[in-house]
N, C-alpha and C positions, 0 to 999 in steps of 0.2 A: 465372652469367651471366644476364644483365636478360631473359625470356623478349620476343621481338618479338609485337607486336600482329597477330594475325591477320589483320584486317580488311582491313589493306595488305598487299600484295604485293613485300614487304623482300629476299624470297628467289627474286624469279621472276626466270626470262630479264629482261623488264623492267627491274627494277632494275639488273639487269647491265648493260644497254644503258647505263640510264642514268648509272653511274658512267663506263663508257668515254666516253659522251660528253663527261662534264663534267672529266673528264681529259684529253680531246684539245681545250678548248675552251681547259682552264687552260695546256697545255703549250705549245700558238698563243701564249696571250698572254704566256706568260713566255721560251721559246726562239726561237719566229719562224722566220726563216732557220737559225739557227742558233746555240749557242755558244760565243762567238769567246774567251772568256777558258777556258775547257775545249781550243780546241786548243791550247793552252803545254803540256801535258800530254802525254808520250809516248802516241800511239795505243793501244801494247803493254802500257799500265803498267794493274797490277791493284793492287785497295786492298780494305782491310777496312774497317768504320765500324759504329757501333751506335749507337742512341739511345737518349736518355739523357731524362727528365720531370723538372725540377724542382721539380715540387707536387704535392699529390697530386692524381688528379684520376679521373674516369670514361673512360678508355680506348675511344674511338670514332672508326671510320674504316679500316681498315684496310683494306679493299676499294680504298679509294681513294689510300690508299699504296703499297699491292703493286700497283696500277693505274699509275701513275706510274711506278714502275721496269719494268715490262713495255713501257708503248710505246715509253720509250726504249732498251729494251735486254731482250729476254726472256732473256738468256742469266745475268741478274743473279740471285740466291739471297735472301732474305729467310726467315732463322730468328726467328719472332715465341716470347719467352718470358710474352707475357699472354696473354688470349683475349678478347674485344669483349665491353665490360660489364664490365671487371675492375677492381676500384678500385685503381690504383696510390701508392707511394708517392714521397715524395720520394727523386732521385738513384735509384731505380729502371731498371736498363734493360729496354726494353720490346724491343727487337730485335738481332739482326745481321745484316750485311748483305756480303755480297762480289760483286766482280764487275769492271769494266773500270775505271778512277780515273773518265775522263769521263765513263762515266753515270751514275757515283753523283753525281761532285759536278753534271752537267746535272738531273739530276731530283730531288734535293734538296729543292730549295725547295718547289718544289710540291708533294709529297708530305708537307712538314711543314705545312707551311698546312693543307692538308683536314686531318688528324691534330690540328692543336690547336685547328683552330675545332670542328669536329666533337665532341672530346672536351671544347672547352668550355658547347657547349650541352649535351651529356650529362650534364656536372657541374652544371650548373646546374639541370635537371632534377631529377638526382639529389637536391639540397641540399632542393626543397623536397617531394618525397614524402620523404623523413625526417622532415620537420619535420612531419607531415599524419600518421605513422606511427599506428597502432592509428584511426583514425577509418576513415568509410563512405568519405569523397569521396578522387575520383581529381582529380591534375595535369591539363590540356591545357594545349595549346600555344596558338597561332591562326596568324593568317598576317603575324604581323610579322618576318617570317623577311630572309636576303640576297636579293637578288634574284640570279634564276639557281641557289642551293640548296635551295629551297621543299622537296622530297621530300627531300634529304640532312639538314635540319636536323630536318625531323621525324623521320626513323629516327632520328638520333638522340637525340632526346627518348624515344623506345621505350627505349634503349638504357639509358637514364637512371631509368627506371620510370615513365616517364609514358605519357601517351594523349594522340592526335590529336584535334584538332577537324575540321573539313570540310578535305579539301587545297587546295581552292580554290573559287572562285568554280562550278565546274561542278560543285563534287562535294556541295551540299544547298545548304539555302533559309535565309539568315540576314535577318531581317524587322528594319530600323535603325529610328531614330525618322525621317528622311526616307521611307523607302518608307510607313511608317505617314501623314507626311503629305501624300502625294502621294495615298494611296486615300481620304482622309478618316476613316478611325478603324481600330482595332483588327479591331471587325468584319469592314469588307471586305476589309482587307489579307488576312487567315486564308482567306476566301472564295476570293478570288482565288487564292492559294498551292497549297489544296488541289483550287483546279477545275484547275491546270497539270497534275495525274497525272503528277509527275517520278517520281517513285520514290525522290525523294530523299530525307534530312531537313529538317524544318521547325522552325525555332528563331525566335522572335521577343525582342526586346530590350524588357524595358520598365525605366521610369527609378522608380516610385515602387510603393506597394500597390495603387490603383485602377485602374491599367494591369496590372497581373499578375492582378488580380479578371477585368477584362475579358478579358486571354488565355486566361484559365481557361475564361470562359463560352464562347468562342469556341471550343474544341477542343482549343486549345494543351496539345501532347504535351513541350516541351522549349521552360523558358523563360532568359533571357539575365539576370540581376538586377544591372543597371550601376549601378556604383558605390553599393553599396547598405551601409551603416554593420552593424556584426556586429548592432545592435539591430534595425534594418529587417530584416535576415536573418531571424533569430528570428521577429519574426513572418509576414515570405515562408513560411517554413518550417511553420509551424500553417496558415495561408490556404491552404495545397499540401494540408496533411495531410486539411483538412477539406471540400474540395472533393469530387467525388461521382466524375473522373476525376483522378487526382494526374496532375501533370507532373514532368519529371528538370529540378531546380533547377540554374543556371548563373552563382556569382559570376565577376563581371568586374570589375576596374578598381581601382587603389590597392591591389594586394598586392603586400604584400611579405614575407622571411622573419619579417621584427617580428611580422607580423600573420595570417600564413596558416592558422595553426594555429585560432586564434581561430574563422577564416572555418570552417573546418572543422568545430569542435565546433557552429555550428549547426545542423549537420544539412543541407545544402548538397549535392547528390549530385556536383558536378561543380566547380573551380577555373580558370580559365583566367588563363593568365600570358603576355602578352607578352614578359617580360624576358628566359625564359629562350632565347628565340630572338635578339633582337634589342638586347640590353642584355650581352652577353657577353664576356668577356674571354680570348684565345686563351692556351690553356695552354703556360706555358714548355717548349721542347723543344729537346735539342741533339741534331745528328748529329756526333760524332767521328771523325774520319777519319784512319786510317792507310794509309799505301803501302805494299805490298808488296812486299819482296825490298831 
């Protein structure tokens, strides 16, 4: 299993809270009053059911599927035969499940949705630290996440073997090419950042070599290299090496699995991927279900 990132709090009360949350937000919006095609169903009638992954994929979520079946119904059983972070294969069953027919098939849906969006950002994740495999630099994410899953798509991206960028806007100092034009240069954007005493991180984006010269002269501890061609890299990469403090190098923009590898062998400390949050494809999943008796 994919070791979780320390740095976040994946394992704390917190996180608890907040999968209940976003499980009593999902179950509002998908049962409401109630549902009406679930009472056809004898009250008494008990059912078995297991799901089933059609591909293979990175197995993430399962907090938020045993979550789903407890508000509707704690009295329901879930025997999980993978463990989170486990790469599954095709036609795989990853569970079993017994308990009242109605709560299984009321909380069904919801409980497969977190499970295969979840497990498809984890695959996704997954696919491009393979592809990065024996190199220095690490995958991030960023924040082009769902909205309303921001912390659930990044755990799992952990999940997947990746690492986090800032969780948000509160959680360090990302310097764009507008905030640079709104201070009037590199200089005092840097100035200003580091007079705020956030405590935070301080990352600024530059577009070319003579803006990452300048970040450098300026203090810049962790810089952003957008959309920078593997050749621009390479030299990012000696202009860093040979500076008097190095900074933790940051490609951004136009990777893909074609090319990340590439990105990688230049010596790159860090890869940030949009896609694999916000370009994902939810993994095929079935629950079958049988009645009992």
């Amino acid at each position: 299993m994919t070791q979780i990132n320390q740095q976040h709090p994946y394992e704390s009360s917190d996180f608890s809270r907040m999968v209940q949350t976003q499980v009593k937000n999902a179950l509002d919006e998908d049962v409401g009053s109630g549902d009406l095609t679930a009472y056809l169903i004898p009250s008494a009638q008990t059912a078995s059911a297991k799901v089933i992954v059609r591909e293979a994929a990175v197995i993430c979520g399962i907090a938020w599927f045993n979550e789903c079946f407890k508000q509707i119904d704690a009295s329901v059983t879930i025997n999980w035969l993978v463990v989170e972070g486990e790469q599954a294969q095709p036609n795989q069953t990853l569970c079993t499940i017994q308990g009242l027919a109605r709560s299984l098939l009321t909380a069904e849906r919801c409980a497969l949705n977190f499970l295969q969006t979840l497990s498809a950002t984890a695959t996704a994740a997954r696919k491009y630290v393979d592809a990065i495999a024996g190199t220095s630099a690490q995958i991030l994410d960023t924040r082009k996440t769902i909205p309303n899953l921001r912390l659930a798509q990044k755990y799992a991206v952990t999940i997947g073997g990746g690492h986090n960028q800032r969780l948000a806007l509160y959680d360090g100092i990302l310097i764009k090419e507008n905030h640079i034009a709104a201070a009037g240069s590199i200089g005092n954007v840097m100035q200003q950042a580091f007079a705020l005493n956030s405590g935070k991180s301080i990352q600024i984006e530059v577009e070319d070599l003579a803006q990452l010269q300048a970040a450098l002269d300026a203090g810049a501890s962790s810089i952003l290299l957008d959309n920078f061609d593997t050749a621009l890299l390479v030299k990012a990469v000696a202009i860093n090496n040979a500076a008097q403090l190095k900074a933790v190098l940051e490609a951004s923009g136009g990777i893909t699995l074609d090319n990340v590898r590439a990105i990688a062998q230049t010596g790159v400390d860090r890869i940030s991927i949009g896609a694999i949050t916000k370009d994902i494809r939810a993994i095929d999943l079935s629950m079958q279900f049988t009645p009992n008796g």
